[in-house]
N, CA, C and O atoms as a GROMACS GRO file, in nm:
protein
  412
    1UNK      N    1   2.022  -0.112  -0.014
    1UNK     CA    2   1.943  -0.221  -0.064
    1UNK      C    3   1.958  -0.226  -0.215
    1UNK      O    4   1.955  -0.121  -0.279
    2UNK      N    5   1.974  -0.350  -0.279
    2UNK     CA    6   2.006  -0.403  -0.422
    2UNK      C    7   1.849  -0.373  -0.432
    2UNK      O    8   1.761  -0.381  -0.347
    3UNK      N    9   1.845  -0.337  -0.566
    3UNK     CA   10   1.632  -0.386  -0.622
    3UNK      C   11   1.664  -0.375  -0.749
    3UNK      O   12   1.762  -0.302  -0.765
    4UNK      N   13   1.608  -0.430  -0.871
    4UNK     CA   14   1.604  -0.442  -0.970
    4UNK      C   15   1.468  -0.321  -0.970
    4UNK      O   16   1.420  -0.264  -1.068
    5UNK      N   17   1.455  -0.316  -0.924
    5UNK     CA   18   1.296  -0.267  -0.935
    5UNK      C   19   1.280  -0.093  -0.922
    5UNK      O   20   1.381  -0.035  -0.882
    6UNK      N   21   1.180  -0.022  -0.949
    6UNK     CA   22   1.185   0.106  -0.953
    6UNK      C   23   1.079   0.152  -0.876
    6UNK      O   24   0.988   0.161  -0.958
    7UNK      N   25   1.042   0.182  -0.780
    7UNK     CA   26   0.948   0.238  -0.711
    7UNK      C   27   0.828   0.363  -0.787
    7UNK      O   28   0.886   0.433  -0.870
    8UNK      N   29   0.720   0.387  -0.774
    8UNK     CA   30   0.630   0.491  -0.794
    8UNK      C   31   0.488   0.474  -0.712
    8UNK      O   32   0.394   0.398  -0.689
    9UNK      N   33   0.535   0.582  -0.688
    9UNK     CA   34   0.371   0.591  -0.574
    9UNK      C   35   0.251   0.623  -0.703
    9UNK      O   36   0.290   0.633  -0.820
   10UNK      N   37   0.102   0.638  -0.665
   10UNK     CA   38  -0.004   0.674  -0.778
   10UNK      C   39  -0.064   0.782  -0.673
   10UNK      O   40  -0.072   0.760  -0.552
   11UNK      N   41  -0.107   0.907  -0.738
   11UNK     CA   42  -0.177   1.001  -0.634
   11UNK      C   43  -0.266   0.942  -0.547
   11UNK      O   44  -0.254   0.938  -0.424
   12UNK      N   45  -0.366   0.892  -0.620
   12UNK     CA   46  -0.428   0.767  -0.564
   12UNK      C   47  -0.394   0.721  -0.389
   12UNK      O   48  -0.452   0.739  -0.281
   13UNK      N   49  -0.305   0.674  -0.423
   13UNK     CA   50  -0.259   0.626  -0.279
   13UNK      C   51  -0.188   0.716  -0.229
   13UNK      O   52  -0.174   0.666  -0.118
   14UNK      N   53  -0.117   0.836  -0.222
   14UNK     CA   54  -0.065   0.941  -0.167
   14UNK      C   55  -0.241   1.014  -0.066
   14UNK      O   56  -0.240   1.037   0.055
   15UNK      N   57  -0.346   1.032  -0.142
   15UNK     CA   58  -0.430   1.026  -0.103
   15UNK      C   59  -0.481   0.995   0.008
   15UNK      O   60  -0.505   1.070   0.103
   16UNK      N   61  -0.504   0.842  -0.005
   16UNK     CA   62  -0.546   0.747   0.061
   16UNK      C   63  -0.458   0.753   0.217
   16UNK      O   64  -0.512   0.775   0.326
   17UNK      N   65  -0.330   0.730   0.196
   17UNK     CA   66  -0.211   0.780   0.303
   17UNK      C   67  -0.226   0.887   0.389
   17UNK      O   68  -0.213   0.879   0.511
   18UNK      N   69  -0.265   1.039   0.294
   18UNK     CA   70  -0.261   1.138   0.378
   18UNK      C   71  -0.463   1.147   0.494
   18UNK      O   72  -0.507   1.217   0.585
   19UNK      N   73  -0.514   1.028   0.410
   19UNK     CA   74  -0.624   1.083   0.442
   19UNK      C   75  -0.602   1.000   0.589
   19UNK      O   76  -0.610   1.062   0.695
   20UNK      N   77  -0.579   0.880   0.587
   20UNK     CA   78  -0.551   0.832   0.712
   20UNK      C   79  -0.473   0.910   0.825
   20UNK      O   80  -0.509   0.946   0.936
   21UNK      N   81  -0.355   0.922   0.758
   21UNK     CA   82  -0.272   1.042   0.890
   21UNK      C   83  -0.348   1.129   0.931
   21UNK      O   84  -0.339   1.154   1.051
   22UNK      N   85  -0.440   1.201   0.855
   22UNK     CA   86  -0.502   1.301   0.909
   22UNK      C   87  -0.624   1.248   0.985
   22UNK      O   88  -0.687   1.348   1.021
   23UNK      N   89  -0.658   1.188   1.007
   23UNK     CA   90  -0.757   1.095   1.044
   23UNK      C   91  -0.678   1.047   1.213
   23UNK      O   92  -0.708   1.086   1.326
   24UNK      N   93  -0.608   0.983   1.182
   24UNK     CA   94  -0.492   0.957   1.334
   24UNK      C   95  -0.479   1.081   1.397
   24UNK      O   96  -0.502   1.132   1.507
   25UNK      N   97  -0.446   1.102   1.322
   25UNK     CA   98  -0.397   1.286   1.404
   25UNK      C   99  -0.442   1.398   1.436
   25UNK      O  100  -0.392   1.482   1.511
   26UNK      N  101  -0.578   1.404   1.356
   26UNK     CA  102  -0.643   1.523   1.381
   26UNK      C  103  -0.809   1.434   1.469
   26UNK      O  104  -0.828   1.469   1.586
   27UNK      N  105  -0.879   1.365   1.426
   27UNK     CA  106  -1.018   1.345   1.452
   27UNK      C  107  -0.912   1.206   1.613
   27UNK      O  108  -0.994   1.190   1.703
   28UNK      N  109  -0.821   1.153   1.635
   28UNK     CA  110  -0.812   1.039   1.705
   28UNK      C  111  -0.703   1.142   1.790
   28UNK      O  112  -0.669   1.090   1.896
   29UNK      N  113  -0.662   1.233   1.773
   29UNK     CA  114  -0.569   1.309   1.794
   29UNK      C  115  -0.421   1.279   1.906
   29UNK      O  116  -0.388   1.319   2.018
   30UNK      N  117  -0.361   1.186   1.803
   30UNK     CA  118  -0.277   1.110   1.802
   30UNK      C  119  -0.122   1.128   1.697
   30UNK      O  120  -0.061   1.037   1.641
   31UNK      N  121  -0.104   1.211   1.697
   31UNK     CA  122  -0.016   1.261   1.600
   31UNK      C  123   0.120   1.141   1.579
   31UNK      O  124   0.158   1.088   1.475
   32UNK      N  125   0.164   1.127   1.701
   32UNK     CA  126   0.298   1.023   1.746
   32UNK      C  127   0.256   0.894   1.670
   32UNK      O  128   0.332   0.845   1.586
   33UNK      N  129   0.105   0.825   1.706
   33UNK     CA  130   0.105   0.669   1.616
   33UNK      C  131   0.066   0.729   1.450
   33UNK      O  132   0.073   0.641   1.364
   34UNK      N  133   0.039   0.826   1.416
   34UNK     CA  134   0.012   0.870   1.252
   34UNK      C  135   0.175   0.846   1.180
   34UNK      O  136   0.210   0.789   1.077
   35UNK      N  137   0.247   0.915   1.281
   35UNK     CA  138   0.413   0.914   1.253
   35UNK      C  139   0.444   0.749   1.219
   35UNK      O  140   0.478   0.691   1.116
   36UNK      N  141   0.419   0.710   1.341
   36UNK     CA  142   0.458   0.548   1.331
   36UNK      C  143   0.400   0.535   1.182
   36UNK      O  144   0.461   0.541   1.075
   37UNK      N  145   0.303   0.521   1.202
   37UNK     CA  146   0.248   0.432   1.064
   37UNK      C  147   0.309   0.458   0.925
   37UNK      O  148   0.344   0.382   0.834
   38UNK      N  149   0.310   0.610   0.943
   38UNK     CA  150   0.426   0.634   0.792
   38UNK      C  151   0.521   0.568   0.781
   38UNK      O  152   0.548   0.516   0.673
   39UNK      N  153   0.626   0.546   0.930
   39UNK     CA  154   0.738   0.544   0.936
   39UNK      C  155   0.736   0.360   0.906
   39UNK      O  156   0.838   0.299   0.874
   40UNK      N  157   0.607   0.299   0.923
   40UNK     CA  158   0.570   0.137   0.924
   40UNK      C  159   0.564   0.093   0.771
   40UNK      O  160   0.620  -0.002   0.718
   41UNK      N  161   0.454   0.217   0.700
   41UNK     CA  162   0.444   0.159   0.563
   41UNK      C  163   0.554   0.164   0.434
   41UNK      O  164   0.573   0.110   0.325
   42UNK      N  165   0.623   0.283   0.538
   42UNK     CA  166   0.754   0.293   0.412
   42UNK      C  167   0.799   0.190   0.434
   42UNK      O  168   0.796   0.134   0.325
   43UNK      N  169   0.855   0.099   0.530
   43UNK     CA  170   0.964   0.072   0.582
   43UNK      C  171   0.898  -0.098   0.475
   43UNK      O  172   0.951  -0.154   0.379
   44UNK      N  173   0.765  -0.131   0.551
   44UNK     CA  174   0.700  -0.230   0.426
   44UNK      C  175   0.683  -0.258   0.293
   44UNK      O  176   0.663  -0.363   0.232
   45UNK      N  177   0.702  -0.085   0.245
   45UNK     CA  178   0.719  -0.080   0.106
   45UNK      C  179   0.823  -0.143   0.070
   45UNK      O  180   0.833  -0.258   0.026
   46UNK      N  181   0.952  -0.017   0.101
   46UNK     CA  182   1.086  -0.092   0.071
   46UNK      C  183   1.109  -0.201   0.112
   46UNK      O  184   1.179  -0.248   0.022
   47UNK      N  185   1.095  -0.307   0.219
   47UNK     CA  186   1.144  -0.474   0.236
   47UNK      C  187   1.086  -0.519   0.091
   47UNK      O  188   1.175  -0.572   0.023
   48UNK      N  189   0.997  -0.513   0.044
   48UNK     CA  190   0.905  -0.564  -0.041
   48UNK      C  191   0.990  -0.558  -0.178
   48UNK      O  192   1.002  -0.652  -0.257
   49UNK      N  193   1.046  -0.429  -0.190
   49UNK     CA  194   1.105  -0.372  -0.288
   49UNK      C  195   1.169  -0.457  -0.376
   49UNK      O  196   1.172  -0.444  -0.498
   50UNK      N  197   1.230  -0.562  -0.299
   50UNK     CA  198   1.354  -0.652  -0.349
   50UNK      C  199   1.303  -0.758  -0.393
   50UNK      O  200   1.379  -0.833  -0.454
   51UNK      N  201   1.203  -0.786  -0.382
   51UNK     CA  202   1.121  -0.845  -0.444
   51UNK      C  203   0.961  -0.899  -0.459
   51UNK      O  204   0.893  -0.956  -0.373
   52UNK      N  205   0.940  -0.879  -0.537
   52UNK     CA  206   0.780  -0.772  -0.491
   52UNK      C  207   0.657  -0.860  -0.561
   52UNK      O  208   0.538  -0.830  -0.551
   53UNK      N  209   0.718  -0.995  -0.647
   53UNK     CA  210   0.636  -1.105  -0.734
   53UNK      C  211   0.678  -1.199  -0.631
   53UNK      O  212   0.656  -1.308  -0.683
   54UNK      N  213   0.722  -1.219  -0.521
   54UNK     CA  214   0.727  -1.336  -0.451
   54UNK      C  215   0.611  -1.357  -0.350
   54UNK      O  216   0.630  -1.438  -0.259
   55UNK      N  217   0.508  -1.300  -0.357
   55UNK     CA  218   0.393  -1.330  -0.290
   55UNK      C  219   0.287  -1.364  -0.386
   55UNK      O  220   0.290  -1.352  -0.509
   56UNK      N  221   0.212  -1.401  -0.326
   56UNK     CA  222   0.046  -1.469  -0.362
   56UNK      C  223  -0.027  -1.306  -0.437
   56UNK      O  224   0.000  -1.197  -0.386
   57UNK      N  225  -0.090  -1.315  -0.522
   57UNK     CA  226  -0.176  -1.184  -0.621
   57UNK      C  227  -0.268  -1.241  -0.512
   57UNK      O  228  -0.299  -1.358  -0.488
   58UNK      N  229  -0.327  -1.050  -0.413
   58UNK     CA  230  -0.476  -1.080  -0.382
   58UNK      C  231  -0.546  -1.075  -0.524
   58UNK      O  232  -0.526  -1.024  -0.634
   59UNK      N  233  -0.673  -1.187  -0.439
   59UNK     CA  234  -0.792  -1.203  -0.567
   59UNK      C  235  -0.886  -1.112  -0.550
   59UNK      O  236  -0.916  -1.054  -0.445
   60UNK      N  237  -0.930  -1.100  -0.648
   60UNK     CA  238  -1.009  -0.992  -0.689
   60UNK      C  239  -1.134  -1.049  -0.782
   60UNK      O  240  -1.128  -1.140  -0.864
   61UNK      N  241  -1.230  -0.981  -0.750
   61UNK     CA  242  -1.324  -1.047  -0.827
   61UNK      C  243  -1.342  -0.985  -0.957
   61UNK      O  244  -1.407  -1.033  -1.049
   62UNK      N  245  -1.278  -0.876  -0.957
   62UNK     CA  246  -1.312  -0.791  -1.100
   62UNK      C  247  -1.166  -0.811  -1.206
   62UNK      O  248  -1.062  -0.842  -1.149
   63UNK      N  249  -1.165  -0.798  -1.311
   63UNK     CA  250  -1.029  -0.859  -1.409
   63UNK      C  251  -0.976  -0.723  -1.406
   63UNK      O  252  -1.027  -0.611  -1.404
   64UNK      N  253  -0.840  -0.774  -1.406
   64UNK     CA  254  -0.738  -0.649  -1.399
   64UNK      C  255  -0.631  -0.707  -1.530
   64UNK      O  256  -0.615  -0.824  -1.564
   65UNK      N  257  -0.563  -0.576  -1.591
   65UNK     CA  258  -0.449  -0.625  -1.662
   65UNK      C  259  -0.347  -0.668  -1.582
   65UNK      O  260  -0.266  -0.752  -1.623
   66UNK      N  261  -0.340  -0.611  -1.455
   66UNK     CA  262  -0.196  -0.684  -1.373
   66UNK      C  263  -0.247  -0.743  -1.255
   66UNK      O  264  -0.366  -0.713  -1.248
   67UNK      N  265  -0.216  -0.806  -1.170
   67UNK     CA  266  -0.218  -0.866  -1.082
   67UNK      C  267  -0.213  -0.783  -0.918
   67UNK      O  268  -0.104  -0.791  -0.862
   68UNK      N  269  -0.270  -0.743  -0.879
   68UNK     CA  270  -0.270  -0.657  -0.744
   68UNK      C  271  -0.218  -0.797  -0.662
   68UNK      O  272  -0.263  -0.911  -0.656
   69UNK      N  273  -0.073  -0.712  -0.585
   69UNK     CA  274  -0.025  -0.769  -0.441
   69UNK      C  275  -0.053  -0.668  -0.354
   69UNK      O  276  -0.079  -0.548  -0.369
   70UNK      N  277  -0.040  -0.757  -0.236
   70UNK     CA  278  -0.082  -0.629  -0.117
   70UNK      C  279   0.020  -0.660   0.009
   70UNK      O  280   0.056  -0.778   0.001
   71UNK      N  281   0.084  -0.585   0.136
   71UNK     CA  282   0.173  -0.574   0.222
   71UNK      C  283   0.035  -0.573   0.332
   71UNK      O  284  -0.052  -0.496   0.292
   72UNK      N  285   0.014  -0.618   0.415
   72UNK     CA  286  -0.064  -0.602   0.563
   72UNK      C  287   0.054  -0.470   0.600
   72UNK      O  288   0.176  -0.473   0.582
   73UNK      N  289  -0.029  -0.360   0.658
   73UNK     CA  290   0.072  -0.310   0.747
   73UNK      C  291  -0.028  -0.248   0.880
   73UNK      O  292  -0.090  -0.142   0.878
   74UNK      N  293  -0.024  -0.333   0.974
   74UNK     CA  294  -0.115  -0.294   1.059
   74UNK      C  295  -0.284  -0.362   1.061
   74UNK      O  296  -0.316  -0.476   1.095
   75UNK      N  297  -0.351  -0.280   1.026
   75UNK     CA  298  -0.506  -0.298   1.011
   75UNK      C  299  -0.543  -0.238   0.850
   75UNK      O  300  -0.650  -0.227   0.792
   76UNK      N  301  -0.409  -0.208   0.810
   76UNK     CA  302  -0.396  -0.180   0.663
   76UNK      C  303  -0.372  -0.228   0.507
   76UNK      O  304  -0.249  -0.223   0.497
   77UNK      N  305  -0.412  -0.261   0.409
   77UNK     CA  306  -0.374  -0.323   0.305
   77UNK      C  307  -0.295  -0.207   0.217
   77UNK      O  308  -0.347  -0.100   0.188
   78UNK      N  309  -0.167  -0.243   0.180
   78UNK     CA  310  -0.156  -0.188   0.080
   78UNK      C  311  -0.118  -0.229  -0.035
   78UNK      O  312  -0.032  -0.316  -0.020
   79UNK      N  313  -0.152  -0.198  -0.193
   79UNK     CA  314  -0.205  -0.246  -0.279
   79UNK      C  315  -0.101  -0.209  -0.384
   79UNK      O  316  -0.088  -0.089  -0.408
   80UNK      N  317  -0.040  -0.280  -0.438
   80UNK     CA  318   0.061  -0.263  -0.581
   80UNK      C  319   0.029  -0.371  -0.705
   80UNK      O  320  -0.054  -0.461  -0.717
   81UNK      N  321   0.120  -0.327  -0.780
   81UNK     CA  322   0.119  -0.431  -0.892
   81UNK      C  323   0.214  -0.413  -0.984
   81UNK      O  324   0.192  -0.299  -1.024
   82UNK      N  325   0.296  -0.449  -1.037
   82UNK     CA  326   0.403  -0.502  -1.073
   82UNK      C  327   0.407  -0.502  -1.262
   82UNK      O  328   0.349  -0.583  -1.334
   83UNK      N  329   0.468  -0.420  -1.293
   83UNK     CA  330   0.497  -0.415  -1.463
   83UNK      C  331   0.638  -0.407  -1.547
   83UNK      O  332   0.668  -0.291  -1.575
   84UNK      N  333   0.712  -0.488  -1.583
   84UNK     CA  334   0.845  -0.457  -1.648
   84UNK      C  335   0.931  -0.481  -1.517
   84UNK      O  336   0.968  -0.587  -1.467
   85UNK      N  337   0.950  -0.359  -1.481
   85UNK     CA  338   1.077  -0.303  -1.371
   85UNK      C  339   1.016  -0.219  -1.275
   85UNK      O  340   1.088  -0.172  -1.187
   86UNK      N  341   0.917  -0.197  -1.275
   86UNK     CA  342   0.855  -0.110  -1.164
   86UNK      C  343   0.753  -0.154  -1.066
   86UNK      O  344   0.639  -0.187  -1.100
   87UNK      N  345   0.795  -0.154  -0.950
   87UNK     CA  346   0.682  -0.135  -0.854
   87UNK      C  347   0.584  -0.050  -0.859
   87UNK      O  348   0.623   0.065  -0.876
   88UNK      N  349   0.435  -0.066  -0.846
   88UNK     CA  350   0.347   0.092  -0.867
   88UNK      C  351   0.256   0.073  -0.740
   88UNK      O  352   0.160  -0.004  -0.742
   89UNK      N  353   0.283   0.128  -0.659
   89UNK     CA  354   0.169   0.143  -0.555
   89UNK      C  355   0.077   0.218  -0.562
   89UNK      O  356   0.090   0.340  -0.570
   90UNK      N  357  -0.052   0.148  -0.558
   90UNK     CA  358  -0.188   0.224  -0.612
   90UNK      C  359  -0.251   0.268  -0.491
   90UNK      O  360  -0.283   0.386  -0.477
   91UNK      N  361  -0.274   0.167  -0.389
   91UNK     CA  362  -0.412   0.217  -0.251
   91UNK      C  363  -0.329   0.187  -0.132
   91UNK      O  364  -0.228   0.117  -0.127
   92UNK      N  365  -0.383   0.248  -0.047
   92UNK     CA  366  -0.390   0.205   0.129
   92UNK      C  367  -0.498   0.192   0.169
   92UNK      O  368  -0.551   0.301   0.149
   93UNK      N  369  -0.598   0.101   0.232
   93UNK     CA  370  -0.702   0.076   0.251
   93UNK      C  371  -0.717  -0.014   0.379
   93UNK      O  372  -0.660  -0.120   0.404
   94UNK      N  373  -0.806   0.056   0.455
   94UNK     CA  374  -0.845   0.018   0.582
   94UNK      C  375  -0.888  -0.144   0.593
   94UNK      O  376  -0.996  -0.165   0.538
   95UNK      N  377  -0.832  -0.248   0.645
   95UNK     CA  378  -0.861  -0.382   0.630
   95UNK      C  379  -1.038  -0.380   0.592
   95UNK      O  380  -1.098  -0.376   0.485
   96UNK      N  381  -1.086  -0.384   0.736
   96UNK     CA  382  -1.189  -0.438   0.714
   96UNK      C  383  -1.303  -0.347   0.620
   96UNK      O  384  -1.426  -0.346   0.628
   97UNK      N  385  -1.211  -0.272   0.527
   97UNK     CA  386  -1.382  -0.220   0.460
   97UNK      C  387  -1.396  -0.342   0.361
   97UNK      O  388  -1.333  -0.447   0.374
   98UNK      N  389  -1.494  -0.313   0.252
   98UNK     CA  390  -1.526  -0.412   0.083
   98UNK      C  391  -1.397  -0.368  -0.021
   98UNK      O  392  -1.408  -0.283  -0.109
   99UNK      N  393  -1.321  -0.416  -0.003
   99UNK     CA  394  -1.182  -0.357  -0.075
   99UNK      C  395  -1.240  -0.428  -0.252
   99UNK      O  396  -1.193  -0.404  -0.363
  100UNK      N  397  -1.346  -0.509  -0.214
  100UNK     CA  398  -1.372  -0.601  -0.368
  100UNK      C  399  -1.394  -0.441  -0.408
  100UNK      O  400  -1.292  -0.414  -0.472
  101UNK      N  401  -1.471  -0.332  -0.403
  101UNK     CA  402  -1.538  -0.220  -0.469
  101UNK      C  403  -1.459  -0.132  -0.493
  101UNK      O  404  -1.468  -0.046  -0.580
  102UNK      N  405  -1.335  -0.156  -0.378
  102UNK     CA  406  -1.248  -0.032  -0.398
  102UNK      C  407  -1.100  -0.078  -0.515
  102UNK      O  408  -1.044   0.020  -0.563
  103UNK      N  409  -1.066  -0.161  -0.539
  103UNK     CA  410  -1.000  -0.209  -0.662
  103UNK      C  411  -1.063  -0.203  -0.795
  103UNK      O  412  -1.003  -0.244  -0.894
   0.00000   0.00000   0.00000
């Protein structure tokens, strides 16, 4: 894949990621769909990769210096934003919680 772009995860969302897998896998004890989902959000990350300002900025009610986009992956939001040359992925966040509080 061509990308102008540079990928970086934020602990933040490494976090957020592991807390879910463990969550699938240990309390739903489901290890096989935890796999999937990794294997779902990477795969969403990178399509995205190539170009990553061609979607709509979710709104947000609170002011940000950059613009948060987000990928659906599943019942999941995940949350980037875009500076120079880099992609920065900040959250993974369960659709239906108040994501207004968690940005």
């Amino acid at each position: 894949m061509d990308s102008n772009y540079t990928l970086k995860f934020l602990p933040l969302f490494e976090n957020d990621l592991n807390a879910i897998v463990d969550y699938i896998s240990i309390n739903l004890q489901n290890p096989t769909a935890a796999n999937k989902l990794i294997d779902d959000v990477e795969k969403a990350i990178f399509d995205r990769l190539s170009d990553p300002e061609a979607f709509e900025p979710y709104p947000t009610a609170a002011k940000h210096p950059l613009p948060y986009y987000y990928i659906r992956v599943r019942n999941y939001l995940v949350f980037y934003v875009v500076y120079q040359n880099t992609m920065e992925v900040r959250r993974m966040i369960y659709g239906p919680r108040d994501i207004s509080k968690l940005l």
